[in-house]
C-alpha positions as CSV (number, residue, x, y, z in Angstrom):
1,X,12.0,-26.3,-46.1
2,X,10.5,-28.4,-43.4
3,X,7.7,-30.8,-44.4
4,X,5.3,-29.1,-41.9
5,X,5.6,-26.0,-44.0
6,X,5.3,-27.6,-47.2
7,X,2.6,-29.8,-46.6
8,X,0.1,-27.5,-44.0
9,X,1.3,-23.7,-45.1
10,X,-2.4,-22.5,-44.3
11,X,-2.2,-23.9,-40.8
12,X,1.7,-22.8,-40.5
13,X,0.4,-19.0,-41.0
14,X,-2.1,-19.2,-38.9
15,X,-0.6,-20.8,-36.0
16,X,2.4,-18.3,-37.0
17,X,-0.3,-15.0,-36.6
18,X,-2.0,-16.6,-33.3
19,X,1.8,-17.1,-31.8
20,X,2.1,-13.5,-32.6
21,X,-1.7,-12.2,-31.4
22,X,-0.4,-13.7,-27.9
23,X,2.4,-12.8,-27.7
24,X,1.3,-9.2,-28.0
25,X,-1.3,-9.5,-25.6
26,X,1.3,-10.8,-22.8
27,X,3.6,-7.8,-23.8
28,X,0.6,-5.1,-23.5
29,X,0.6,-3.5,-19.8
30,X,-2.9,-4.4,-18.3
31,X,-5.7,-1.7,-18.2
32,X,-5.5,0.4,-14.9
33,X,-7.8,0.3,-12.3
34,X,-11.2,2.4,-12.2
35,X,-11.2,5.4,-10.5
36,X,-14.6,6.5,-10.9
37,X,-15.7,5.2,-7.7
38,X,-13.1,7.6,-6.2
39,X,-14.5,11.0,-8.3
40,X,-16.2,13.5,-6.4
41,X,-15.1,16.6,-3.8
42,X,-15.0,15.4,-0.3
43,X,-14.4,17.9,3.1
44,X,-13.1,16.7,6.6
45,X,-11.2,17.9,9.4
46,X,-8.6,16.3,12.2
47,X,-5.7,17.1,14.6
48,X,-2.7,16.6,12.9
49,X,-0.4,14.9,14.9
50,X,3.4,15.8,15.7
51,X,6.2,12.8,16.3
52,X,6.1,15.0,20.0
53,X,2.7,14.1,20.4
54,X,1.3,18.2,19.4
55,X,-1.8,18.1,17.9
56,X,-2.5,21.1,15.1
57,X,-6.1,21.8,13.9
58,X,-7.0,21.7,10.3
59,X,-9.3,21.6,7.5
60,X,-9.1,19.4,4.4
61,X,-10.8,19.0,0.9
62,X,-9.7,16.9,-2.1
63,X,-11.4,16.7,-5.3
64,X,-10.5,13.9,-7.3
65,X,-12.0,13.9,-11.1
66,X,-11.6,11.7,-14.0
67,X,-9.1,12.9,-17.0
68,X,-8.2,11.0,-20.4
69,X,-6.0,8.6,-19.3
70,X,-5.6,8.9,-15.2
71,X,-6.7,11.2,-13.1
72,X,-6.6,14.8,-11.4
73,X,-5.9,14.8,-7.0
74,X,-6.5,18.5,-6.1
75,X,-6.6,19.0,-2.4
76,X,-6.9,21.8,0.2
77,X,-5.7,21.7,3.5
78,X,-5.8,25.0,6.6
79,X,-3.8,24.4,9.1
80,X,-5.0,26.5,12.1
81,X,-1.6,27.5,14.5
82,X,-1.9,28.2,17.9
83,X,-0.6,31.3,18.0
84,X,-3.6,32.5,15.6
85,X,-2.3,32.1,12.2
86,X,-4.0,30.2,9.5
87,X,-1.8,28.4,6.7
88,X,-3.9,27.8,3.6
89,X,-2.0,25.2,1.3
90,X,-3.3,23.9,-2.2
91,X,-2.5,21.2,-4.5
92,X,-3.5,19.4,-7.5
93,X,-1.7,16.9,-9.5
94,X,-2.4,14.6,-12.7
95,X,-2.0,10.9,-13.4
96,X,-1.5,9.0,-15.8
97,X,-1.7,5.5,-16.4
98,X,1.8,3.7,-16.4
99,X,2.8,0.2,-17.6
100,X,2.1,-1.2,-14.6
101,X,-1.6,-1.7,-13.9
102,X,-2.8,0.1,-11.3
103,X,0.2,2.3,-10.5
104,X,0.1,5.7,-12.2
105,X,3.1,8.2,-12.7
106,X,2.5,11.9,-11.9
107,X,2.2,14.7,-14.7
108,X,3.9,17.1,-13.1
109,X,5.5,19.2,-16.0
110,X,6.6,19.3,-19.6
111,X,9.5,17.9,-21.4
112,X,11.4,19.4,-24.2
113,X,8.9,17.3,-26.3
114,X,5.9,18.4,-24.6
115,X,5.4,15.2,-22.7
116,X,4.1,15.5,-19.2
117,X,6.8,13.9,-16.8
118,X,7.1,13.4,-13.1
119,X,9.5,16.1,-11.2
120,X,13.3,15.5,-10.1
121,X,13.7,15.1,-7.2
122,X,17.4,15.1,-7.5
123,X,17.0,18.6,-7.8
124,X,14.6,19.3,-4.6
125,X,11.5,18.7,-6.9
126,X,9.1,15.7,-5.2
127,X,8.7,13.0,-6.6
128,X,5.1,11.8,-6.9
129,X,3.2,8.8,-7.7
130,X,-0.1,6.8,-7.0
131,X,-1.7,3.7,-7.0
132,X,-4.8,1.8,-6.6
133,X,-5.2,-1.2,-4.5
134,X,-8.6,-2.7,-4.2
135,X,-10.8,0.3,-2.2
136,X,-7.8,2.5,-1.6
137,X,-6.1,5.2,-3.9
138,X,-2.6,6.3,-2.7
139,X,-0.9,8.9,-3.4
140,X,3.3,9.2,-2.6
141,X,5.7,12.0,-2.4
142,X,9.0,11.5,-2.2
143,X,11.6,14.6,-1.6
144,X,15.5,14.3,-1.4
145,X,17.3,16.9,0.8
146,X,20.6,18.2,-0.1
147,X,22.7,15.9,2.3
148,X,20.5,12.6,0.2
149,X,18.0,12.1,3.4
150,X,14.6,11.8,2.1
151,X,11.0,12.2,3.2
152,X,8.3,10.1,2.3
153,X,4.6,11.6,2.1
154,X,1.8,8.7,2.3
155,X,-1.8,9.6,1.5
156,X,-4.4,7.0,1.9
157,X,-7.7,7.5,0.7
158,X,-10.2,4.8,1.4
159,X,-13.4,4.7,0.1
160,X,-15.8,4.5,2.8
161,X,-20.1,4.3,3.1
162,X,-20.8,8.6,2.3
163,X,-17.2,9.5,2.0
164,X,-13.5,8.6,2.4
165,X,-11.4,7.5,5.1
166,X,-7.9,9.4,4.9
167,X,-4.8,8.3,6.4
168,X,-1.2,10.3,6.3
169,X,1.5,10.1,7.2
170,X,5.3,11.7,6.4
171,X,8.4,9.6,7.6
172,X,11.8,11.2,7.7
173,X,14.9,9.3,7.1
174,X,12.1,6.5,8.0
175,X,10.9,7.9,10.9
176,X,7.4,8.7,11.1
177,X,7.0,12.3,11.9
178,X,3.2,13.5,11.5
179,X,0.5,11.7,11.2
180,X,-3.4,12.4,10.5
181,X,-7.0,9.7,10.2
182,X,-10.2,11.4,9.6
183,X,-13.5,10.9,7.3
184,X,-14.1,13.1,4.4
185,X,-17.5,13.5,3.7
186,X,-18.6,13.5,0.1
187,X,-20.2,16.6,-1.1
C-alpha cells in the first residue's frame, strides 16, 4: 500500500469521489437548448419556387409546443395549383432531446419496447431530425429512393420581431430543387 494511502486515507477518498463527480459530469451530454422562445402557432404565405423558376402559391402554419423532453413541429401547408386544385398537406412530429446538446432525434414511432424511434429510411421512411443553433430551429428530412439517391428537406425557422422567418429548401441528389422565404406571423 502506498504511503499516500496509508498516511492521508480521508483525503485519498475524497480526492477518489471528486475524480469520480467530474468525471461524470464530462460524460453527461449537456442540457439542450430552450425552445420556449420558439412555442406558439404562426401563419404565412409565399410562392414556392421550382428549380425551373415556377412559382406555386401557398399557405403555411406551424405550431410548435413544448413536450417533456423536446418538442412537438406540427405544420400545415395548401398548396394552390394552377389548374384550380388545392393540395392540403399536414404534419406534426416529436423531439426529443439527444446526447448531443442542441440536436434532437425525431419520435417518429414505436419500438418493440415501446421506445419512440426515428423512421428508416432504408425502407422509404424519412429520416427526420432538428436542431437549435442560436435563434434558429431546423428541422431535416432526409428520404432514400430505391436506386440509394436521396433528398434532403431543410426547414429554417428563425425567430424574428412578431413572428418567424422560414426558409426551405429540398435538394436532390444535391441539387436544389424548390425553394421558399416568407414571414410567419405569430398568432
Amino acid at each position: 500500500m502506498s504511503n499516500l494511502v496509508r498516511t492521508y486515507p480521508l483525503k485519498c477518498f475524497v480526492f477518489c469521489i471528486g475524480a469520480l463527480f467530474l468525471a461524470v459530469l464530462i460524460g453527461r451530454p449537456s442540457h439542450a437548448a430552450d425552445i420556449s422562445p420558439f412555442v406558439g402557432d404562426y401563419i404565412g404565405s409565399a410562392n414556392v419556387v421550382d428549380n425551373d423558376g415556377t412559382e406555386t402559391p401557398r399557405d403555411m402554419s406551424v405550431s410548435i409546443q413544448e413536450r417533456k423532453n423536446g418538442f412537438n413541429v406540427s405544420w400545415t401547408t395548401t398548396t394552390y395549383k394552377a389548374d384550380g386544385r388545392i393540395k392540403n398537406q399536414k404534419f406534426s412530429i416529436d423531439f426529443k432531446e439527444s446526447d448531443r446538446a442542441d440536436v434532437f432525434s425525431a419520435a417518429m414511432k414505436l419500438n418493440v419496447f415501446g421506445h419512440e424511434v426515428p423512421l428508416d429510411p432504408m425502407q422509404g421512411e424519412p429520416f427526420v431530425w432538428g436542431r437549435i443553433d442560436g435563434g434558429t430551429l431546423t428541422v431535416f428530412s432526409l428520404f432514400i429512393d430505391e436506386t440509394g439517391g436521396y433528398e434532403l428537406q431543410q426547414y429554417d425557422r428563425t425567430l424574428a420581431e412578431g413572428g418567424l422567418n422560414l426558409s426551405f429548401s429540398r435538394f436532390r441528389n444535391g441539387v436544389k430543387s424548390r425553394s421558399v422565404e416568407t414571414f410567419l406571423k405569430k398568432q
